[in-house]
DRENZATI-264227 format. One line per field, with one value per residue: z, x, y negated of N, C-alpha, C in turn; chain; residue in one letter. Coordinates in pm, whole numbers, always signed. Last residue first. Layout:
nz c(Z|...)
nx c(X|...)
ny c(Y|...)
caz c(Z|...)
cax c(X|...)
cay c(Y|...)
cz c(Z|...)
cx c(X|...)
cy c(Y|...)
c c(A|...)
r c(a|...)
//
This chain:
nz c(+6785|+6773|+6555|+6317|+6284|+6402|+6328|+6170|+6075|+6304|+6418|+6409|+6486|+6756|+6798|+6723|+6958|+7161|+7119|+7132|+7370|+7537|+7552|+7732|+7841|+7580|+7520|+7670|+7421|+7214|+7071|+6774|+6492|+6369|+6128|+6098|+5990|+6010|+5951|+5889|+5925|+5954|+6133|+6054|+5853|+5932|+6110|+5967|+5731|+5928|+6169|+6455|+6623|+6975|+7208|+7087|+6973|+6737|+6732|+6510|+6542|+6435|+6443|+6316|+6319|+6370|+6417|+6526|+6395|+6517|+6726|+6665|+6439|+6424|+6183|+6079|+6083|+6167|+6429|+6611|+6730|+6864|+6891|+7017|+7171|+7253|+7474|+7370|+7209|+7303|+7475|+7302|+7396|+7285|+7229|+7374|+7589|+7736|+7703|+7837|+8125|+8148|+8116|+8373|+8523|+8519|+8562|+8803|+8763)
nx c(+5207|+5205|+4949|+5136|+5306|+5279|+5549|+5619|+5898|+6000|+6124|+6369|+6466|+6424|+6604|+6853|+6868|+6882|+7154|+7319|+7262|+7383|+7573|+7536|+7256|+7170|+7329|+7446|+7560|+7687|+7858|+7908|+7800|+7510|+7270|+6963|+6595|+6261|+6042|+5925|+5722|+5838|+6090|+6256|+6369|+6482|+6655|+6830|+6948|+7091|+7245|+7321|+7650|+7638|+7646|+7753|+7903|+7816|+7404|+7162|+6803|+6517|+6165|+5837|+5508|+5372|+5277|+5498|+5577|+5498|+5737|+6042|+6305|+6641|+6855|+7111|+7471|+7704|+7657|+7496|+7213|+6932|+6607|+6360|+6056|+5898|+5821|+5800|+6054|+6232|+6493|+6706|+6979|+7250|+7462|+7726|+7778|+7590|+7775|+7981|+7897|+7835|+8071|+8158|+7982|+8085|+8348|+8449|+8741)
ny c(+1594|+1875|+1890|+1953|+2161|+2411|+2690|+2902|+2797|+2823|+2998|+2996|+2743|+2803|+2983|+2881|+2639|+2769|+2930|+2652|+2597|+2820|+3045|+3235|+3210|+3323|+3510|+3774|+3909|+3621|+3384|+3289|+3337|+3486|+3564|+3619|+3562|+3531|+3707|+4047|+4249|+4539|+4635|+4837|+4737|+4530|+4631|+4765|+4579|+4372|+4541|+4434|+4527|+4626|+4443|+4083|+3932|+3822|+3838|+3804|+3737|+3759|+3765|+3864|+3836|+4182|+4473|+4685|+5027|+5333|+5529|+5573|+5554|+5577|+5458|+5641|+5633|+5406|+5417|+5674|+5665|+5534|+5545|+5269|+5278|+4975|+4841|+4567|+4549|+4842|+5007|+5227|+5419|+5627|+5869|+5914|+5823|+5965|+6229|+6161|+6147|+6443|+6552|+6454|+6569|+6813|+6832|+6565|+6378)
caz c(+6803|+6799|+6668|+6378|+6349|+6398|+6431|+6231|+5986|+6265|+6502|+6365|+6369|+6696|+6832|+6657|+6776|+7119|+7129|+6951|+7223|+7567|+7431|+7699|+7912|+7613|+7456|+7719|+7521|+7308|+7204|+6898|+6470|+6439|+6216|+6089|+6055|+6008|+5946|+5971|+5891|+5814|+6156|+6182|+5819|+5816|+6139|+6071|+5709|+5843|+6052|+6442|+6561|+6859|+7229|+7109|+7119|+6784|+6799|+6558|+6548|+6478|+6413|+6411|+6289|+6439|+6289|+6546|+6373|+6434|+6722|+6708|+6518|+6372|+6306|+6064|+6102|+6020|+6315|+6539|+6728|+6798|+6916|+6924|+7178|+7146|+7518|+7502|+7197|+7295|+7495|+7350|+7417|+7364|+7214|+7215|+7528|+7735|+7645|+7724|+8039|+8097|+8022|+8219|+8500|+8415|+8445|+8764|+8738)
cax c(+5224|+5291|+4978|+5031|+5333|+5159|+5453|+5472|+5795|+5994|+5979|+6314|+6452|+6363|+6501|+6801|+6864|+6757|+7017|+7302|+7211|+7256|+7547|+7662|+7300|+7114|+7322|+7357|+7419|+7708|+7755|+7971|+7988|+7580|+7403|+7073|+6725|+6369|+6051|+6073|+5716|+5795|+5994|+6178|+6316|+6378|+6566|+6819|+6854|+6960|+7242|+7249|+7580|+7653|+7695|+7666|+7944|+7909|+7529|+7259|+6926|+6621|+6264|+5930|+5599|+5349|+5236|+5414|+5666|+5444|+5621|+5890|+6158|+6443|+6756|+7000|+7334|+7654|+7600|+7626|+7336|+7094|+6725|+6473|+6190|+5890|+5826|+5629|+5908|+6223|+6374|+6685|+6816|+7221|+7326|+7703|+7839|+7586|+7676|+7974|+7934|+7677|+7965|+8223|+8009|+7928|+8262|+8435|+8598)
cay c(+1447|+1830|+1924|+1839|+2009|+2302|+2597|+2902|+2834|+2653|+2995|+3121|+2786|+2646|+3018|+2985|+2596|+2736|+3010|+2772|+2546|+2742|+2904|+3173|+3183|+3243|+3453|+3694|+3992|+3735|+3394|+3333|+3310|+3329|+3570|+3544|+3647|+3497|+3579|+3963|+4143|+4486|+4543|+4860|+4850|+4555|+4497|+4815|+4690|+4356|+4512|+4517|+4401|+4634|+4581|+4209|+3948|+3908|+3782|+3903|+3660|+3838|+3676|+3880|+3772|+4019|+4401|+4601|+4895|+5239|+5452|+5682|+5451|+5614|+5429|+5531|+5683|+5505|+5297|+5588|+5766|+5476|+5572|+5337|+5301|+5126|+4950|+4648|+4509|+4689|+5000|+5129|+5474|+5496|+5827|+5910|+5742|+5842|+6196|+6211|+6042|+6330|+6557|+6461|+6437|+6802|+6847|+6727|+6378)
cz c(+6694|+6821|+6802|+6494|+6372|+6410|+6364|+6318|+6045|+6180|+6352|+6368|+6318|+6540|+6767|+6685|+6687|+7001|+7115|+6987|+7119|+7379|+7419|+7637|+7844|+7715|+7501|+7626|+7573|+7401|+7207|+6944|+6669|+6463|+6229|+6172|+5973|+6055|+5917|+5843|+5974|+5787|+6006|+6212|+5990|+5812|+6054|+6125|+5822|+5801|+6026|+6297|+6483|+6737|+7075|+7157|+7211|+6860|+6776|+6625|+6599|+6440|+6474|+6381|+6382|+6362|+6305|+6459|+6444|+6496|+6563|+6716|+6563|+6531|+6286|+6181|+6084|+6003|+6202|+6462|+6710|+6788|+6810|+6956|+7040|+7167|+7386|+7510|+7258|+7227|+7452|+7373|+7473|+7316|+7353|+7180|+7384|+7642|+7624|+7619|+7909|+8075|+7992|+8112|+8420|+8483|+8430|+8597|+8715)
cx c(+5236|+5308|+5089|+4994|+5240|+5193|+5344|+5447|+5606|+5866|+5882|+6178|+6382|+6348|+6339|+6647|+6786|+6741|+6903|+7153|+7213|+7196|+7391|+7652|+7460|+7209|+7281|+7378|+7409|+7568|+7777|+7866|+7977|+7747|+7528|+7143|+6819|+6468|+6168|+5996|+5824|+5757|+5932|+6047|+6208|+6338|+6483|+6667|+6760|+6851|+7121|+7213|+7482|+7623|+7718|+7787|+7855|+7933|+7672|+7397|+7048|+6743|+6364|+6081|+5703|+5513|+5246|+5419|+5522|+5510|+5594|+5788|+6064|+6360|+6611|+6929|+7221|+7507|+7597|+7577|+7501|+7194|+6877|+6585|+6251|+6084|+5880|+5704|+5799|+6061|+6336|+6576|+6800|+7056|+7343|+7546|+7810|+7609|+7619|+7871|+7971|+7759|+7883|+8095|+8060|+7934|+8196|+8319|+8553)
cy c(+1374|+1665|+1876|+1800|+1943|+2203|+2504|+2765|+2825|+2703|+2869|+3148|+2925|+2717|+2923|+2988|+2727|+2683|+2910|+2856|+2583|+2698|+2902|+3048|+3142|+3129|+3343|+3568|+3889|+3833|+3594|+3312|+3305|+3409|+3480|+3578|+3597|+3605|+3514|+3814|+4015|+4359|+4505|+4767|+4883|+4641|+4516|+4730|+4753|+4398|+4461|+4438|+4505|+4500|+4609|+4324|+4101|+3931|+3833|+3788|+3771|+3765|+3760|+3817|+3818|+3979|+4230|+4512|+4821|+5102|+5367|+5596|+5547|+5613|+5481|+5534|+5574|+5608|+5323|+5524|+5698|+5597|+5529|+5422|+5346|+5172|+5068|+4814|+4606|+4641|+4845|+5057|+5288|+5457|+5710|+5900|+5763|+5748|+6072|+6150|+6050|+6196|+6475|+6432|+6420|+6629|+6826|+6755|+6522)
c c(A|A|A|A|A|A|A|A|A|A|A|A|A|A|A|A|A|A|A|A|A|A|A|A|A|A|A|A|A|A|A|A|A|A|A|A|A|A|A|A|A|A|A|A|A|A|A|A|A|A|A|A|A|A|A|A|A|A|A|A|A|A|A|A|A|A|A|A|A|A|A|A|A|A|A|A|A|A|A|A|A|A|A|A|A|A|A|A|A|A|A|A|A|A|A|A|A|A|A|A|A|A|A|A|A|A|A|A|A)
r c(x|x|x|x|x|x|x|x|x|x|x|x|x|x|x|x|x|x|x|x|x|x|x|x|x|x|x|x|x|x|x|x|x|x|x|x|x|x|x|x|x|x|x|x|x|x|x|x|x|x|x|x|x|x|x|x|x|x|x|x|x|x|x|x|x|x|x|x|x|x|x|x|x|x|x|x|x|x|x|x|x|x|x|x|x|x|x|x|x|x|x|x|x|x|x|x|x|x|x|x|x|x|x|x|x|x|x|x|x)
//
């Protein structure tokens, strides 16, 4: 591999640039580091389910501190980045539950 390929897999590997809700980006250094947010946190109920299967598992603090109005959060025992697709029903059980607080049962029938 000649050097400055070297390098930029280097680099890659020590910042990771993650793009989430409409676009705010976080950066990630190491997990002993903290997370800092360039944009203002969005002001909407937000729910966070950590997988082990993740690239990382993304602490509590990390979630709280980015989002000021968490609803729910929790961490499940298997699934993975595609969560959805590995364990169909654990993801919509979480999703049922993380939502349960705002719905209308009335509504509902």
């Amino acid at each position: 591999m000649c050097r400055r390929a070297e390098q930029l897999a280097n680099s890659v590997d020590d910042l990771a640039t993650v793009e989430v809700d409409r676009g705010h980006p976080l950066v990630v250094r190491d997990a002993s580091e903290r997370v800092e947010q360039v944009e203002a946190a969005p002001s909407i109920p937000f729910a966070f389910t950590t997988f082990p299967g993740e690239i990382w598992r993304t602490p509590r603090s990390w979630v709280e501190h980015s989002y000021p109005d968490v609803i729910y959060f929790n961490e499940v025992d298997k699934g993975g980045h595609f969560a959805a697709w590995e364990e169909p029903d654990l993801f919509t059980t979480e999703l049922r539950a993380a939502f349960r607080s705002l719905r209308n049962d009335s509504a509902s029938g």
